[in-house]
Steps between C-alpha positions, in 0.01 A plus 500: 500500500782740553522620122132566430376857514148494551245711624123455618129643557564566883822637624545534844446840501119503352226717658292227717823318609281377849222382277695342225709304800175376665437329135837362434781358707776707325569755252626336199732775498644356821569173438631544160789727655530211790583268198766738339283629173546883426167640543415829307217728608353822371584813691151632491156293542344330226740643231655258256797248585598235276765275580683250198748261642606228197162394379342613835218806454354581838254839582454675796138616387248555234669827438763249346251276313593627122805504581563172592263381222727706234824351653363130466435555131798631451699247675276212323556652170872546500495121628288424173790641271769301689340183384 
């Protein structure tokens, strides 16, 4: 886990931390850091954060949805041409 650089929906430092820990046992944040991945976050709320590590596309939120769907394409795409 140490060379992914990922990031997620709920950092650690989202608005309703109390209620989101009453759901959930960790922050996914968290425990990917305990495991050694580099996690990436946005330095404002809800503003896009894409992370690519290898062939690893991860978004922190649905600010980031187009462009994680635009950087699939064009990772699938330049696959298709190296075949």
């Amino acid at each position: 886990m140490s060379f992914v650089t990922v990031t997620d929906a709920f950092s650690s430092t989202f608005d309703n931390y109390e209620v989101i820990m009453a759901a959930v046992p960790y922050f996914l944040e968290t425990r990917l850091e305990e495991l050694g991945a580099k996690y990436r976050k946005s330095p404002e709320m809800w503003v896009a954060m894409l992370c690519v590590d290898g062939n690893l596309v991860t978004g922190q939120n649905l600010a980031t949805v187009e462009l994680m769907a635009a950087k699939v394409v064009d990772m699938l795409e330049r696959r298709k041409h190296t075949y």
